[in-house]
Backbone as CSV, one residue per row, in Angstrom:
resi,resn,N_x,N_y,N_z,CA_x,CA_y,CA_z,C_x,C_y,C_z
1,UNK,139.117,67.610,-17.997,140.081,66.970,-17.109,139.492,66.742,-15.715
2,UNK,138.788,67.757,-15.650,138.317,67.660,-13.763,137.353,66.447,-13.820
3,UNK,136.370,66.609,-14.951,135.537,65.284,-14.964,136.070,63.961,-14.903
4,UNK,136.960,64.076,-15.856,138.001,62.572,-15.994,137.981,62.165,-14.181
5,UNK,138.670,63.323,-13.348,139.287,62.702,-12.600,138.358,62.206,-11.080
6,UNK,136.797,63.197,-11.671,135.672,62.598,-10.852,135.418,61.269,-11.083
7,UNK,134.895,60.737,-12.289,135.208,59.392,-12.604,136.052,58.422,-12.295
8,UNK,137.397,58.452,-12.811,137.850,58.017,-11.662,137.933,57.830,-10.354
9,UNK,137.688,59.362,-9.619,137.373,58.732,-8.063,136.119,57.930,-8.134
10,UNK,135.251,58.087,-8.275,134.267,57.196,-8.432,134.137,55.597,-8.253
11,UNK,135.275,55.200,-9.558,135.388,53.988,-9.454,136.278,53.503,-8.683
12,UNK,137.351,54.333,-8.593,138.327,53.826,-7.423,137.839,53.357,-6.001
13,UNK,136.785,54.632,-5.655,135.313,54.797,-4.079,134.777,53.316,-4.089
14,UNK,134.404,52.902,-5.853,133.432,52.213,-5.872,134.405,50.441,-5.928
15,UNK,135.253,50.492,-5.924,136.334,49.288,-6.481,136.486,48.994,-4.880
16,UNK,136.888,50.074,-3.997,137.255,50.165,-2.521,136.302,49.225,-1.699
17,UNK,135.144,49.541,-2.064,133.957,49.373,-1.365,133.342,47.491,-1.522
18,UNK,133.629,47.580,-2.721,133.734,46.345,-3.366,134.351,45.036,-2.640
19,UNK,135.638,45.970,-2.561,136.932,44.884,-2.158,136.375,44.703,-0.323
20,UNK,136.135,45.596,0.263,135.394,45.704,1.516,134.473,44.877,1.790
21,UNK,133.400,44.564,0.393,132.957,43.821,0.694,132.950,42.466,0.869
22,UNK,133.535,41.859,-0.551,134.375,40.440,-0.105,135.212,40.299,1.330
23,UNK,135.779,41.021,1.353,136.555,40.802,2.713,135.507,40.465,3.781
24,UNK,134.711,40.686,4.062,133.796,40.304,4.994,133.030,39.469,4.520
25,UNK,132.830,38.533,3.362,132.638,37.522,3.350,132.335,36.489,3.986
26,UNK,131.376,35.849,4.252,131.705,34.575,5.390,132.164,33.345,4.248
27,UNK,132.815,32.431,3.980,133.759,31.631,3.145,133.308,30.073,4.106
28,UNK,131.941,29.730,4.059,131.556,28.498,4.736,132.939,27.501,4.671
29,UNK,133.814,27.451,3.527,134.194,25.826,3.509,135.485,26.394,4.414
30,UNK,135.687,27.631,4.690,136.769,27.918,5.664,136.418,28.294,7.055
31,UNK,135.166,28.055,7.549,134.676,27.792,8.547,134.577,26.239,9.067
32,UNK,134.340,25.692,8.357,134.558,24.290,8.415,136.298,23.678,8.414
33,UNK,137.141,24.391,7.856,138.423,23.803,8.210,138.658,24.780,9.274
34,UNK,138.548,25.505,9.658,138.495,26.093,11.352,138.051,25.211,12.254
35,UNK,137.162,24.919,12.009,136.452,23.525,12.938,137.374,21.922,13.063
36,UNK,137.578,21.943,12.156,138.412,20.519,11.656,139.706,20.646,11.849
37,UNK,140.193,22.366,11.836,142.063,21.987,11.821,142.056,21.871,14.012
38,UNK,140.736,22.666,14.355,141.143,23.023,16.510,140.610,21.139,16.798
39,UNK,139.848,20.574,16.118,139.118,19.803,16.643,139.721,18.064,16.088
40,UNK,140.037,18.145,14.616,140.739,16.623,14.439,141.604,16.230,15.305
41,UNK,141.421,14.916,15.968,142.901,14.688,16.634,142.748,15.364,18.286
42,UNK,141.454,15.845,18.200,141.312,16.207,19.811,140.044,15.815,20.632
43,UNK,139.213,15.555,19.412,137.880,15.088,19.797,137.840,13.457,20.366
44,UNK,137.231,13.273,21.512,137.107,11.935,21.983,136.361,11.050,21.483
45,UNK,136.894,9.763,21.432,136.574,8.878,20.407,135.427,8.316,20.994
46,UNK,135.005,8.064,22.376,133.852,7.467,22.610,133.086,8.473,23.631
47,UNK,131.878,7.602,23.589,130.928,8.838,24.804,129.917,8.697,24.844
48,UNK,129.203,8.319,26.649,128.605,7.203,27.222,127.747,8.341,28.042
49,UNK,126.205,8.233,27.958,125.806,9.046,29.318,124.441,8.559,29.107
50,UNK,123.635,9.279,30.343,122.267,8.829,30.397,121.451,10.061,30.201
51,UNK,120.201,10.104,30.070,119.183,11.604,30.080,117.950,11.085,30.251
52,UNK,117.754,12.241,30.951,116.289,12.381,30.974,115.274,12.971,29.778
53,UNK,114.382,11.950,29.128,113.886,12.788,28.224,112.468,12.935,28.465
54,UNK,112.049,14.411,27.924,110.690,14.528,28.351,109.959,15.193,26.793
55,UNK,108.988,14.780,26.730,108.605,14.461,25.127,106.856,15.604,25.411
56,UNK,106.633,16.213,24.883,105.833,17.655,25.153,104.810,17.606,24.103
57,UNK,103.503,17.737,24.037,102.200,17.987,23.315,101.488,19.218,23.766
58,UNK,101.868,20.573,22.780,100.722,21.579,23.431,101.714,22.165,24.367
59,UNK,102.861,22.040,24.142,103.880,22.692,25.390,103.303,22.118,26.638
60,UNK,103.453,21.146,27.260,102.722,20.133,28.122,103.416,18.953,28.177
61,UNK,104.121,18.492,29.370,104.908,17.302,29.343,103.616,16.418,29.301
62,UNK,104.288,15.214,28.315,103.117,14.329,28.107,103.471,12.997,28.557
63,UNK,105.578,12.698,28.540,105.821,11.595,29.012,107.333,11.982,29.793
64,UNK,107.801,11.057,30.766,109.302,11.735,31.173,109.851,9.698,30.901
65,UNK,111.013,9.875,30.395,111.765,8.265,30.497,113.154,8.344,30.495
66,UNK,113.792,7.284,30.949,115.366,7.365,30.937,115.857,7.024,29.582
67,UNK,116.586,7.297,29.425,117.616,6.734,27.573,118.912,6.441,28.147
68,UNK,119.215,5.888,27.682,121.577,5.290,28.001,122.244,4.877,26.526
69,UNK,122.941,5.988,26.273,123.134,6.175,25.042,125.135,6.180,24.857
70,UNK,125.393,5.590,24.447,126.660,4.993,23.555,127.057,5.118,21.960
71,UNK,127.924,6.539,22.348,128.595,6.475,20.326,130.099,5.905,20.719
72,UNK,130.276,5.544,20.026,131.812,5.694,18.867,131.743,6.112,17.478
73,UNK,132.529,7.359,17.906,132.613,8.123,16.176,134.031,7.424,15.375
74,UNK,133.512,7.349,14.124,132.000,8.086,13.779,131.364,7.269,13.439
75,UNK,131.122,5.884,13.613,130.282,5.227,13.029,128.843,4.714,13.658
76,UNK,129.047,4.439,14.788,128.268,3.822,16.083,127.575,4.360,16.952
77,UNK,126.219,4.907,17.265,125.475,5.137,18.238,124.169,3.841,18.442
78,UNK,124.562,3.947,20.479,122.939,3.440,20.555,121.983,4.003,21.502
79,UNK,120.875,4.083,21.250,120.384,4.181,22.364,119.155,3.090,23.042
80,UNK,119.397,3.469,24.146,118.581,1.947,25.015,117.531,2.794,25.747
81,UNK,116.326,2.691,25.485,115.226,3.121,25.815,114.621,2.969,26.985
82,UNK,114.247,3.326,27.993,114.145,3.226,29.275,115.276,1.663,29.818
83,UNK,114.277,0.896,31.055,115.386,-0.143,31.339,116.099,-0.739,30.863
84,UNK,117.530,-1.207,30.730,118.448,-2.138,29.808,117.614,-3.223,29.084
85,UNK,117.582,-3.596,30.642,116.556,-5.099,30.897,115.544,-5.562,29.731
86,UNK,114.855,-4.360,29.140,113.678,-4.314,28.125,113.541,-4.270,27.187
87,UNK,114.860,-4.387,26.544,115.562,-4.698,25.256,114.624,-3.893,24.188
88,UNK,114.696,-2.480,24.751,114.017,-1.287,23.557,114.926,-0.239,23.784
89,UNK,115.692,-0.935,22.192,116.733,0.374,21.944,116.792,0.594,20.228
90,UNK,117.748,1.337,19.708,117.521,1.807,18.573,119.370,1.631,18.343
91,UNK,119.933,1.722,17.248,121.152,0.907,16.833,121.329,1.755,15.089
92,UNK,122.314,2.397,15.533,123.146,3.140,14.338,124.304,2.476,13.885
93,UNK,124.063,1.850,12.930,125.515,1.076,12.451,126.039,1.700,11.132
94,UNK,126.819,2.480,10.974,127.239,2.815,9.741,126.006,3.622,8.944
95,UNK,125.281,2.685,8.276,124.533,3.599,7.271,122.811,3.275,7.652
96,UNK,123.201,2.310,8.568,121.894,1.811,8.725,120.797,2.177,10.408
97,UNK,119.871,1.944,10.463,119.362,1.813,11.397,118.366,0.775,12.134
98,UNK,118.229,0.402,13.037,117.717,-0.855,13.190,117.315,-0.571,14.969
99,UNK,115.732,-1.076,14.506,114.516,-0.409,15.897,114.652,-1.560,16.504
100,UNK,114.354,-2.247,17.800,114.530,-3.302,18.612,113.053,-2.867,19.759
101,UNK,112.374,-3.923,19.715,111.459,-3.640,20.977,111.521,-5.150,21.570
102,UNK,111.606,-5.242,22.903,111.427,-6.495,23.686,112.761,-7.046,23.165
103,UNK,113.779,-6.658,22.845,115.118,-7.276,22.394,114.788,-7.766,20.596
104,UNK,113.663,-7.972,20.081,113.597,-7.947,18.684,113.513,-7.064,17.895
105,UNK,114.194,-7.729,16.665,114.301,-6.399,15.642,112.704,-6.395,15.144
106,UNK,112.538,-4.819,14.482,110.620,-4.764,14.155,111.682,-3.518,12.854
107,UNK,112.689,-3.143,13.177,112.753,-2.608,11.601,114.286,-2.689,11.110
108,UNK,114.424,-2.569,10.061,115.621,-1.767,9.417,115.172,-0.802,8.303
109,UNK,116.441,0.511,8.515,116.245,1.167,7.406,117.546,1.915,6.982
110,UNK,117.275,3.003,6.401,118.653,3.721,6.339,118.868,5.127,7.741
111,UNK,119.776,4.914,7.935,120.559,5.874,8.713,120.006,7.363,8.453
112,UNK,118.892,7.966,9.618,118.426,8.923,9.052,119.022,10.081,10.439
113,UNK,119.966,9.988,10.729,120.430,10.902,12.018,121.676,11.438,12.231
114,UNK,122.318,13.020,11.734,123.003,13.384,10.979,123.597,14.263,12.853
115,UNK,122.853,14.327,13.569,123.966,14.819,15.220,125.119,14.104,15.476
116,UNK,124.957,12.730,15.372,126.542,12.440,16.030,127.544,12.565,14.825
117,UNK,127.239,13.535,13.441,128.221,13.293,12.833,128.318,14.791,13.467
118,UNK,127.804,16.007,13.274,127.861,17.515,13.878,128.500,17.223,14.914
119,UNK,128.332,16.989,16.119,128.528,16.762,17.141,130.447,16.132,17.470
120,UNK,130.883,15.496,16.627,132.129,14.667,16.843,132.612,13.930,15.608
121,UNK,131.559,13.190,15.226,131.790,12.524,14.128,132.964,12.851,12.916
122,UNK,132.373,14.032,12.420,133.278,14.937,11.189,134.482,15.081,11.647
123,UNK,135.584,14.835,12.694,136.959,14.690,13.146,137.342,13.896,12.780
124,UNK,136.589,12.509,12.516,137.445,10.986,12.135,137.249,11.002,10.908
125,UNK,136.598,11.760,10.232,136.566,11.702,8.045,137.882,12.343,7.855
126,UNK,138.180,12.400,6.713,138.971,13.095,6.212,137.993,14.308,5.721
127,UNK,138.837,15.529,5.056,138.257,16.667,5.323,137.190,16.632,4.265
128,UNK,137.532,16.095,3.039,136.891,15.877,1.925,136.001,15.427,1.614
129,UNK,135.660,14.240,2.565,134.498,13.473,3.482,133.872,14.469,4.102
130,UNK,134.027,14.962,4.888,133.266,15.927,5.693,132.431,17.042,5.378
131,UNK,133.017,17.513,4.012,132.678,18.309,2.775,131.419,17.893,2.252
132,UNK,131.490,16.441,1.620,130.804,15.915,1.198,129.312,15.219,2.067
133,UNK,129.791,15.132,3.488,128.750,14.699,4.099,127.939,15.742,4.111
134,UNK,128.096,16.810,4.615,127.691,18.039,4.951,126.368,18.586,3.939
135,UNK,127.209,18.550,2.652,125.791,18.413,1.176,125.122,17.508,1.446
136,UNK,125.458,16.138,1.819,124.601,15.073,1.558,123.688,14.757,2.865
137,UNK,123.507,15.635,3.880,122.819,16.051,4.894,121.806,17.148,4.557
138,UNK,122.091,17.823,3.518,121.471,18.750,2.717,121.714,20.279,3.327
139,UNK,123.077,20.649,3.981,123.457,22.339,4.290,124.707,22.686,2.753
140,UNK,124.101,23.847,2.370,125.053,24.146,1.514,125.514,25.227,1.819
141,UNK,127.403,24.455,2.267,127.993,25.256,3.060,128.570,26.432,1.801
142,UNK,128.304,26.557,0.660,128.708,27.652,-0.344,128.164,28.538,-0.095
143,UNK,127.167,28.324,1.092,126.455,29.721,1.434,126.515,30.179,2.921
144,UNK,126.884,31.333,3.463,126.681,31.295,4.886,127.163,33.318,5.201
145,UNK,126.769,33.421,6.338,126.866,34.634,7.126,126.830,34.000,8.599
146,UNK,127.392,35.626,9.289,127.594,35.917,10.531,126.198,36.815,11.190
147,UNK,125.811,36.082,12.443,124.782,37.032,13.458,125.271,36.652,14.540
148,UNK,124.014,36.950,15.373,124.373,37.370,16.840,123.123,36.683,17.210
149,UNK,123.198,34.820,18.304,122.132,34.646,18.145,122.898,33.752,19.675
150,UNK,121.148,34.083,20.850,121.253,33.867,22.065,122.538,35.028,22.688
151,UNK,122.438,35.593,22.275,123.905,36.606,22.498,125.420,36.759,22.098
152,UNK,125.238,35.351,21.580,126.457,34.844,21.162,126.903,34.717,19.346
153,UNK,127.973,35.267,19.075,128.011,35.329,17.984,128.110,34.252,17.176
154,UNK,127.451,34.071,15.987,127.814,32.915,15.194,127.418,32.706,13.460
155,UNK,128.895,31.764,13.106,128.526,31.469,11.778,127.421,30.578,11.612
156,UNK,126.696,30.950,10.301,125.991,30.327,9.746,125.909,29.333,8.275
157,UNK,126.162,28.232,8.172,125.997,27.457,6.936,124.590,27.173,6.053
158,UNK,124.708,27.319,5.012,122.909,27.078,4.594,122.804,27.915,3.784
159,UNK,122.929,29.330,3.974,121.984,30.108,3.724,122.644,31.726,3.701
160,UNK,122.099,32.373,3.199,122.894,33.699,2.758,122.337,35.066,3.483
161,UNK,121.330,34.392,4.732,120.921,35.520,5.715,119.562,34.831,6.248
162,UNK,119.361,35.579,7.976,118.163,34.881,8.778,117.037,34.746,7.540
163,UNK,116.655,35.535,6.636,115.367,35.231,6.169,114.996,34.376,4.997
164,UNK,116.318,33.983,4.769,116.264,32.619,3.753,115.775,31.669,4.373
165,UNK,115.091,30.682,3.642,114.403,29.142,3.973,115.420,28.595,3.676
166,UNK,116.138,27.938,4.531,117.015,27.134,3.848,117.574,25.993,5.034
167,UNK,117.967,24.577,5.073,118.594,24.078,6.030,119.797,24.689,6.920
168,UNK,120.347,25.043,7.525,121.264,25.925,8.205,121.591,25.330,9.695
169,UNK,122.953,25.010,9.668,124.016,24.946,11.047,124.546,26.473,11.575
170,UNK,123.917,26.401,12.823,124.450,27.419,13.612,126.057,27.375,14.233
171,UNK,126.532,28.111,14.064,127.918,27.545,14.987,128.608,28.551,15.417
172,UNK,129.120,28.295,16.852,129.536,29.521,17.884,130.832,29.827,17.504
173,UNK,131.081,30.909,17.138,131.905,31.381,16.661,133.598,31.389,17.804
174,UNK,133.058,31.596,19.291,134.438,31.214,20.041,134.379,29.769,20.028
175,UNK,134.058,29.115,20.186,134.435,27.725,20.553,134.234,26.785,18.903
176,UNK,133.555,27.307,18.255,133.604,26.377,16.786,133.206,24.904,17.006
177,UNK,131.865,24.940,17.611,131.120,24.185,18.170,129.268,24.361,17.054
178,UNK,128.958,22.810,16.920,127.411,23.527,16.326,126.477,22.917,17.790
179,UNK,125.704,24.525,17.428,125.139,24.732,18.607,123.338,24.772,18.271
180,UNK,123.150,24.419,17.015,121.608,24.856,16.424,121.867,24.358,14.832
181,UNK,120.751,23.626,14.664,120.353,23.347,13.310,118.705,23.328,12.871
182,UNK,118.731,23.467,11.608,117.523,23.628,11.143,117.111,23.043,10.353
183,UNK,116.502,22.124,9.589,116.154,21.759,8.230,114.602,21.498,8.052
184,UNK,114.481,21.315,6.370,113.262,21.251,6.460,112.860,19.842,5.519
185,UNK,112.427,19.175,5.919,112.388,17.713,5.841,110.664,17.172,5.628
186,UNK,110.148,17.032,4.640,108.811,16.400,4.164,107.677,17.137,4.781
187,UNK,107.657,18.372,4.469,106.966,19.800,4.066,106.809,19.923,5.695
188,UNK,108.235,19.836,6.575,108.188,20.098,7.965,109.404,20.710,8.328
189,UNK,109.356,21.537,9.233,110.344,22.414,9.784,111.030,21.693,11.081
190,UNK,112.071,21.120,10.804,112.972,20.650,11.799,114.155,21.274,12.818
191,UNK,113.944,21.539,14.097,115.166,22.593,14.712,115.897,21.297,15.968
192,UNK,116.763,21.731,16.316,117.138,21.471,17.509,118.196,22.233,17.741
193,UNK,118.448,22.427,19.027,119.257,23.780,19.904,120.305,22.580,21.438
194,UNK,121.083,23.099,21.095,121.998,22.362,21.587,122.977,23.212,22.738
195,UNK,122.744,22.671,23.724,123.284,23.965,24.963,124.111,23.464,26.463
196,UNK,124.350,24.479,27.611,124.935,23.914,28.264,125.820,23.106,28.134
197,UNK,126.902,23.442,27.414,127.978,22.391,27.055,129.364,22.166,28.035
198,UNK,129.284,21.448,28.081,130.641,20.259,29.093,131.831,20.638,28.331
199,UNK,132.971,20.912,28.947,134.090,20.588,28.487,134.734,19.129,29.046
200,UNK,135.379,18.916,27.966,136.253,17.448,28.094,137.315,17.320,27.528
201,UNK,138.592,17.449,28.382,139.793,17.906,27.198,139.526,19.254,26.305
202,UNK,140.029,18.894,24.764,139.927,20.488,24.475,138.720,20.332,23.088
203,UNK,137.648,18.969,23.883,136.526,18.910,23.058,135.265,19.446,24.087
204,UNK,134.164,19.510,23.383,132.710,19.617,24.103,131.760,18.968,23.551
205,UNK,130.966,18.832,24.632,129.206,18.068,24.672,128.282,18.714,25.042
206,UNK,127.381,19.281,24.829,126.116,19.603,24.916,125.321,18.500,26.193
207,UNK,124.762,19.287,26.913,124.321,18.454,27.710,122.598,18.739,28.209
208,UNK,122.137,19.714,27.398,120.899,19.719,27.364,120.289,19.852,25.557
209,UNK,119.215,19.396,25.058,118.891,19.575,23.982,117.194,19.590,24.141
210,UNK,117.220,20.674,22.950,115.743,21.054,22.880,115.358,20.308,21.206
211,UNK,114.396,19.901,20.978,114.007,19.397,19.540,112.633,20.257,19.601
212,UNK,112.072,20.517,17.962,110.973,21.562,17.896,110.552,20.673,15.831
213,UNK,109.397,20.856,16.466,108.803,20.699,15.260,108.093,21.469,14.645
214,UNK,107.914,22.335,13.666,107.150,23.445,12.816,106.941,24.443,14.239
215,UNK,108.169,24.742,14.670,108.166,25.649,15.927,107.427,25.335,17.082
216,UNK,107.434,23.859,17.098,106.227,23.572,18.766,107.458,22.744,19.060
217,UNK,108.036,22.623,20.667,108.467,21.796,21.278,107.947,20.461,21.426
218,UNK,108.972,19.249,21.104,107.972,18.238,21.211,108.916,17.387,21.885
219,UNK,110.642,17.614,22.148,111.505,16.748,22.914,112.284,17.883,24.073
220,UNK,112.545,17.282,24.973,113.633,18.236,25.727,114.717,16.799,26.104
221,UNK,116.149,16.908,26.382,116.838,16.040,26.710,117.546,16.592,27.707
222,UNK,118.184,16.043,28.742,119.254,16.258,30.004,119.885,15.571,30.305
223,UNK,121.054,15.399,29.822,122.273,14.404,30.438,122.523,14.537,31.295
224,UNK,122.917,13.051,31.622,124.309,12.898,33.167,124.692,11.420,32.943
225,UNK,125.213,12.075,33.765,126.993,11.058,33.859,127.830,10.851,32.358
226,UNK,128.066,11.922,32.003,128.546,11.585,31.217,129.979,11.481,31.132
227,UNK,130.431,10.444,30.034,132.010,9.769,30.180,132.024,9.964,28.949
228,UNK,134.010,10.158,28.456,134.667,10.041,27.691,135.637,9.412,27.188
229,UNK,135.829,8.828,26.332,136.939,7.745,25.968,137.027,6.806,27.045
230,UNK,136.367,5.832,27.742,136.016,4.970,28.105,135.733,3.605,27.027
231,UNK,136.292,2.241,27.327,136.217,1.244,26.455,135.050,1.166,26.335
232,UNK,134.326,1.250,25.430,132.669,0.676,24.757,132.958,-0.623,24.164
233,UNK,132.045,-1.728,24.444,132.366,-2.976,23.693,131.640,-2.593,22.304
234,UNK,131.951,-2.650,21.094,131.471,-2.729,19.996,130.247,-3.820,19.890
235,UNK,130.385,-4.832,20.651,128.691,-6.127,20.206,127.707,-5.093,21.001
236,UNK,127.502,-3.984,21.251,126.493,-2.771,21.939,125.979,-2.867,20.480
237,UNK,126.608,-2.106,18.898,125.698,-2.066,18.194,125.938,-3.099,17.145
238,UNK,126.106,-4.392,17.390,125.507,-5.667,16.648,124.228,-5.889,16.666
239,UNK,123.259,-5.363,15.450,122.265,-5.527,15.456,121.637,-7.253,15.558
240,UNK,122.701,-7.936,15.108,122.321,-9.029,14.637,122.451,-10.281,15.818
241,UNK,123.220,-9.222,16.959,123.436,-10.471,18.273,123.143,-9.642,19.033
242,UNK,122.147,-9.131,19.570,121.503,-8.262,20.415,121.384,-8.085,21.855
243,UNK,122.533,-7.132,22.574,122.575,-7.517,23.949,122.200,-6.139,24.457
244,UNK,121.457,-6.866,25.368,120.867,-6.136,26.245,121.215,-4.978,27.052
């Protein structure tokens, strides 16, 4: 009888412990409707600013230039590459992308730039959409944990702990903001870190960004002036009538 009832405690200890552990679970796709239920319906629909970017070889500034950059989420970003005037900008339309130097087009391709959907974008999908983009960006949010990173606590999508290889969105756990991503893209390690963030209403912007390639810095960015929900004319990203 006494044995019986060691056994039993046992499994009861061991059932306890169990249940303890699910509970602490991190549940990615309910991190993501955390994000989507504070943020749909509050995030600003347009958003206009300039930066300084300085582009690094060898940890060594190698070039500094202006950019003036224009989204509407979620479909529309541009950016205009140093002077207006010089008609070298780059043009996100939907799925596509399309390079411009001297005001002519020199490419099209597909849409390979997945920030302005992180960033704002994922508010104007429906949730199911957002789900789906998210895989098709390549983070699999079926996987994720909690750390403590820059001091600040945060969920993680991707990946089932720091020492997995895996693509992974960082995201700050008070504000439910992504603040760091990672992927690894044609046998290369892709990061960018996203900081100093603006409030605007009861959304945010990042207003400095670091980009890193196989762990070497190779972009830094610094906004200003930046505006929100301000009219953007849409012929900005008509690739096909190209204004300056």
């Amino acid at each position: 009888m006494k044995k019986l009832i060691i056994v039993c405690s046992v499994v009861l200890i061991a059932m306890t412990l169990l249940s303890l552990t699910d509970d602490k679970k991190i549940n990615g796709e309910k991190v993501l409707q955390k994000m989507y239920k504070r943020y749909a319906g509050n995030w600003y629909k347009t958003f206009t600013f300039s930066q300084v970017t300085e582009n690094y070889k060898k940890d060594s500034i190698i070039k500094t230039s202006t950019w003036h950059e224009a989204i509407v989420f979620p479909d529309y970003f541009r950016i205009s590459i140093g002077d207006l005037k010089d008609g070298n900008a780059v043009i996100f339309n939907k799925d596509s992308m399309f390079n411009f130097n001297k005001g002519k087009l020199v490419r099209k391709s597909l849409r390979d730039d997945d920030i302005p959907f992180l960033i704002g974008g994922m508010y104007f999908l429906a949730f199911d959409k957002v789900k789906d983009k998210i895989v098709q960006e390549g983070y699999d949010y079926t996987k994720a944990y909690e750390t403590v990173w820059e001091g600040k606590k945060m969920y993680v999508l991707g990946a089932n702990s720091e020492e997995e290889k895996a693509n992974k969105l960082y995201i700050e756990k008070e504000k439910l903001i992504v603040v760091r991503f990672i992927r690894y893209k044609n046998n290369n390690k892709e990061e960018a870190i996203l900081s100093n963030h603006q409030q605007f209403g009861k959304a945010w912007s990042e207003t400095n960004v670091a980009f890193f390639i196989n762990d070497k810095l190779f972009q830094k960015e610094k906004y200003f002036d930046c505006k929100v929900n301000e009219k953007v004319d849409l012929k900005l990203f008509d690739p096909y009538n190209f204004v300056r």
